[in-house]
ZAGUSE-65878 format. One record per residue (C-alpha): x, y, z; residue in three letters. Coordinates in pm, whole numbers, plus 50000, padded with zeros to 5 digits. Layout:
@X X	Y Y	Z Z	aa ala .
...
END
This chain:
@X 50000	Y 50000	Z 50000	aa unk .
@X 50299	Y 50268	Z 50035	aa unk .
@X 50405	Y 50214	Z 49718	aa unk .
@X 50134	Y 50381	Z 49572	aa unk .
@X 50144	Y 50686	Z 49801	aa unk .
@X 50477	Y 50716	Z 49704	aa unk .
@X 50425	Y 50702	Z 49319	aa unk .
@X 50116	Y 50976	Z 49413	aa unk .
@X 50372	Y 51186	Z 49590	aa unk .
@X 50639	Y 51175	Z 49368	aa unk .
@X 50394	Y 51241	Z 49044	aa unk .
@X 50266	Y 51539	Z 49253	aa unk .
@X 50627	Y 51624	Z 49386	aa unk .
@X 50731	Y 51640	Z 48958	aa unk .
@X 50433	Y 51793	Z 48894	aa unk .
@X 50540	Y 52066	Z 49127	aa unk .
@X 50913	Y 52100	Z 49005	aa unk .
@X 50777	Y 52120	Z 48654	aa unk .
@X 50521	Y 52404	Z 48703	aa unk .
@X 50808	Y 52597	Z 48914	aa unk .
@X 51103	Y 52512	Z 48664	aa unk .
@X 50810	Y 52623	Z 48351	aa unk .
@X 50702	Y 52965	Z 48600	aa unk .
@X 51085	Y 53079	Z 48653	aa unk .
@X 51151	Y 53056	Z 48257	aa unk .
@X 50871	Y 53232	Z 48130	aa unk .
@X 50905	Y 53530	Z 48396	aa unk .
@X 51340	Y 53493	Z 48343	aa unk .
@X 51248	Y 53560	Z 47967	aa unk .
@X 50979	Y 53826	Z 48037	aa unk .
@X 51133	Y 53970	Z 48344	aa unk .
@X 51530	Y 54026	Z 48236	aa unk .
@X 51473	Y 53993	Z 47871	aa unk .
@X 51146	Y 54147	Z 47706	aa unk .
@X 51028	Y 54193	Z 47398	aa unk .
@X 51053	Y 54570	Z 47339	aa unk .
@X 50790	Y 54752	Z 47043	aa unk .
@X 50983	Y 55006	Z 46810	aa unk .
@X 50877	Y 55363	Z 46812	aa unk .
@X 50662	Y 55467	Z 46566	aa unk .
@X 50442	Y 55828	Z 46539	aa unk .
@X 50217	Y 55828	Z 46805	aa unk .
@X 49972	Y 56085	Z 46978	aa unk .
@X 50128	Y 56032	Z 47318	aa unk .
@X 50448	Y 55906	Z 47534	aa unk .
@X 50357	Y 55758	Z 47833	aa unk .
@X 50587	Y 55707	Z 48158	aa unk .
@X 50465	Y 55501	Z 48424	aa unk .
@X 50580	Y 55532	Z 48730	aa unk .
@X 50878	Y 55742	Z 48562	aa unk .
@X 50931	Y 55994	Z 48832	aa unk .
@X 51136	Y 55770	Z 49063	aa unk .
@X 51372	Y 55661	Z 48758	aa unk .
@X 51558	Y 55968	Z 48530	aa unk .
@X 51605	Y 55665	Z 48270	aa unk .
@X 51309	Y 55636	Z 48209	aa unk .
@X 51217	Y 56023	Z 48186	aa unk .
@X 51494	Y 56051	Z 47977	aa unk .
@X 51437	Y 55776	Z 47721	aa unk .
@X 51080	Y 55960	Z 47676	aa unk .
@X 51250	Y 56263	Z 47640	aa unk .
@X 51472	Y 56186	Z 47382	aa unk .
@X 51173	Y 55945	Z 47200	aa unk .
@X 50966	Y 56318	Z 47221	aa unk .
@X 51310	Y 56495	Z 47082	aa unk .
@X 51332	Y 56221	Z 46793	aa unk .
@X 51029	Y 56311	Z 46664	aa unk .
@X 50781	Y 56055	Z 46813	aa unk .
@X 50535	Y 56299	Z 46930	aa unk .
@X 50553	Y 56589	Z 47086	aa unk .
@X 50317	Y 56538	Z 47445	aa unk .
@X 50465	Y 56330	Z 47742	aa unk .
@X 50217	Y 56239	Z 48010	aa unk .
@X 50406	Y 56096	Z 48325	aa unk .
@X 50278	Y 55928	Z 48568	aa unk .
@X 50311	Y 56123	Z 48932	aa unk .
@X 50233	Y 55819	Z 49129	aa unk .
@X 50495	Y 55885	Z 49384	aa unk .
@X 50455	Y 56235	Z 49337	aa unk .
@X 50671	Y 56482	Z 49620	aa unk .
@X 51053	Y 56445	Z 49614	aa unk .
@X 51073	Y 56242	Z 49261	aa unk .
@X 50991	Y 56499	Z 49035	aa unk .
@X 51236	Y 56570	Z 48803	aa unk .
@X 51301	Y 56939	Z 48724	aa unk .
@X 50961	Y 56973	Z 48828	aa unk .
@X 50786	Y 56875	Z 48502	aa unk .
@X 50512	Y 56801	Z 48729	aa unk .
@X 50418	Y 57114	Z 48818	aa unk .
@X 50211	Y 57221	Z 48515	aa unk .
@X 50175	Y 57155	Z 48171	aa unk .
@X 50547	Y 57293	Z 48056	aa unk .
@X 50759	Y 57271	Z 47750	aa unk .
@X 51105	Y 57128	Z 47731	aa unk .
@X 51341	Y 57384	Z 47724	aa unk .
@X 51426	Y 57395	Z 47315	aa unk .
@X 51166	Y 57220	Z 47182	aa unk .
@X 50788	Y 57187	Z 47083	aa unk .
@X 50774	Y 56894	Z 47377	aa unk .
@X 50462	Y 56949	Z 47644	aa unk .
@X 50521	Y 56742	Z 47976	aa unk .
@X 50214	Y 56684	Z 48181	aa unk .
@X 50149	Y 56446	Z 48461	aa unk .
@X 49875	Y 56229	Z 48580	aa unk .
@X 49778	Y 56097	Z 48932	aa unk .
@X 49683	Y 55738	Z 48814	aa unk .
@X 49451	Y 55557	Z 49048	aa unk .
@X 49516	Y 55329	Z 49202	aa unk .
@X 49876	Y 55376	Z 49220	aa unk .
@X 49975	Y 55077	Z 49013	aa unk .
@X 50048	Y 54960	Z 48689	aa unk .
@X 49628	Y 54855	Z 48642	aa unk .
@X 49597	Y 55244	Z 48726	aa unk .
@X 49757	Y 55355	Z 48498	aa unk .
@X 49641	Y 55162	Z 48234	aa unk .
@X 49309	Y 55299	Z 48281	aa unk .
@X 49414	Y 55613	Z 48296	aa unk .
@X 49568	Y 55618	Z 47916	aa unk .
@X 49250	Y 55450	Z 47827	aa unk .
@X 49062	Y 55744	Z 47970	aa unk .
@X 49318	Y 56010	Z 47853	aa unk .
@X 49251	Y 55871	Z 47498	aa unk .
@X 48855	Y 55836	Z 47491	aa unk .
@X 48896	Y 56224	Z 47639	aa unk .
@X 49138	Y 56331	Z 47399	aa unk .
@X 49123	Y 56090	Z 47054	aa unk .
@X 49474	Y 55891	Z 47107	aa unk .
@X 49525	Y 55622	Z 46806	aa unk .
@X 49847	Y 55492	Z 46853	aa unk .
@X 50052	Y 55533	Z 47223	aa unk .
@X 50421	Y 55506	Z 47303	aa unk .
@X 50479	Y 55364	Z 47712	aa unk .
@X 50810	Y 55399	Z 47834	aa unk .
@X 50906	Y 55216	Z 48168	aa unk .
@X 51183	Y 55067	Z 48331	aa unk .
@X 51307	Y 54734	Z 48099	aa unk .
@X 51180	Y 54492	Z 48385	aa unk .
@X 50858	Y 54588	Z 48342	aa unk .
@X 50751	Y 54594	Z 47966	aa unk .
@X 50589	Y 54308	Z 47991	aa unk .
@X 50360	Y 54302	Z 48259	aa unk .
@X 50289	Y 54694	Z 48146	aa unk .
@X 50217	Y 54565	Z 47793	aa unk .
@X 49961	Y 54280	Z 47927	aa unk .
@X 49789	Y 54510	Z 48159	aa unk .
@X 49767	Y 54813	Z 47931	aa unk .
@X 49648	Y 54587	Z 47668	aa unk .
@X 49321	Y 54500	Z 47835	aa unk .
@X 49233	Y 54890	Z 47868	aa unk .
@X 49405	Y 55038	Z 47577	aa unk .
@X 49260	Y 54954	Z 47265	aa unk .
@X 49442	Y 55167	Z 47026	aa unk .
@X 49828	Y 55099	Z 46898	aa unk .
@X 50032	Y 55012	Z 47189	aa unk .
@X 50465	Y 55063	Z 47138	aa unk .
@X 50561	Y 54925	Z 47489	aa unk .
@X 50984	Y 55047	Z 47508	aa unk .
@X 51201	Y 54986	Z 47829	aa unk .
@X 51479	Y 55215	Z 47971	aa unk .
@X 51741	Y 55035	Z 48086	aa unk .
@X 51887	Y 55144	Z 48462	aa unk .
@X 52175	Y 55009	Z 48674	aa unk .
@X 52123	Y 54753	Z 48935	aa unk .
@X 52318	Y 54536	Z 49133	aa unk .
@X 52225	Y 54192	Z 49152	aa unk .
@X 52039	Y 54246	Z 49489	aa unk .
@X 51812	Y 54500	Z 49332	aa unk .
@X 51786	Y 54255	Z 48987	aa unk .
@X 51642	Y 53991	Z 49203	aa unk .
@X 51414	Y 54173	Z 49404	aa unk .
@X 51234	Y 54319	Z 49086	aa unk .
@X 51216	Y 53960	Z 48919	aa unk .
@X 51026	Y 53829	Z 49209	aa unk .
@X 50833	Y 54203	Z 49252	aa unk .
@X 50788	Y 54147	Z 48884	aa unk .
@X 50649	Y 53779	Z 48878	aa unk .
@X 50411	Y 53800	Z 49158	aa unk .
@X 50271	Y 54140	Z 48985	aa unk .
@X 50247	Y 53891	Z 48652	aa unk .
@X 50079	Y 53633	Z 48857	aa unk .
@X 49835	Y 53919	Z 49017	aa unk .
@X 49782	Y 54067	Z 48653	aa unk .
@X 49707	Y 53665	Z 48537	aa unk .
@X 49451	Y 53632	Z 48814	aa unk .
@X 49286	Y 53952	Z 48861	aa unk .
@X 49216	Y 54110	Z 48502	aa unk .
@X 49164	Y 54489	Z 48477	aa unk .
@X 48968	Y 54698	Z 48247	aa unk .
END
């Protein structure tokens, strides 16, 4: 009779391993290595949660500078102490160019929030096609979660920022529980 509790357990026990060994490749490949959309002419360049990282205000920036469009809406969900150059404070053009900055309290404060906050900023204001910029660990989860709000053309891009490896792995398991939230608790 044990031996076929043990077959049980060690079915369930591979079972297990398998699931875990299949979740840890699929958020290694979407976590540290996403697939990134190329600009193209769009109505908008969204940050999320930008204000905490000057990557990824800058690669929107230069995306604006390039040509991509000329509005950049960031998203002030940390608000205070993170603004950069205060680009928050009002609707304001970058110094030298046709660029307007203006920021956005998303709510809730998370990635779902902001997704339906570009999904309301373009029923309000006619967006077609959006660019998203956010930090390179998160373009995938952003893209999957702004998908399911967004309708319109969607160019997810990722800014690249220094981390040590301590900071690396706390984002890919920050990162994989938010995929596994996103999986289980659809937005919009």
């Amino acid at each position: 009779m044990r031996h076929p509790r043990r077959q049980r357990a060690l079915i369930v026990l591979t079972g297990l391993v398998l699931l875990t060994v299949g979740f840890l490749a699929i958020t290694t490949r979407t976590v540290m290595f996403p697939r990134e959309d190329q600009p193209v002419a769009a109505d908008a360049i969204v940050v999320l949660g930008g204000l905490g990282s000057a990557a990824v205000v800058a690669k929107a920036v230069h995306l604006a500078q390039a040509g991509y469009s000329g509005k950049i809406f960031i998203s002030d969900a940390f608000g205070g102490d993170t603004r950069p150059a205060n680009l928050c404070a009002r609707a304001v053009p970058v110094p030298g160019t046709a660029i307007t900055v203006e920021c956005f309290d998303p709510h809730p404060t998370t990635t779902r929030g902001e997704a339906e906050a570009i999904a309301a900023f373009a029923t309000e204001r006619g967006w077609n096609r959006v660019i998203v910029v956010t930090s390179s660990y998160h373009v995938s989860r952003a893209r999957v979660q702004i998908s399911r709000c967004y309708a319109g053309e969607l160019a997810v891009i990722g800014a690249a920022q220094p981390m040590d490896p301590g900071k690396w792995a706390y984002q890919f398991v920050y990162q994989s529980a938010g995929f596994l939230k996103a999986q289980f608790t659809p937005s919009c």
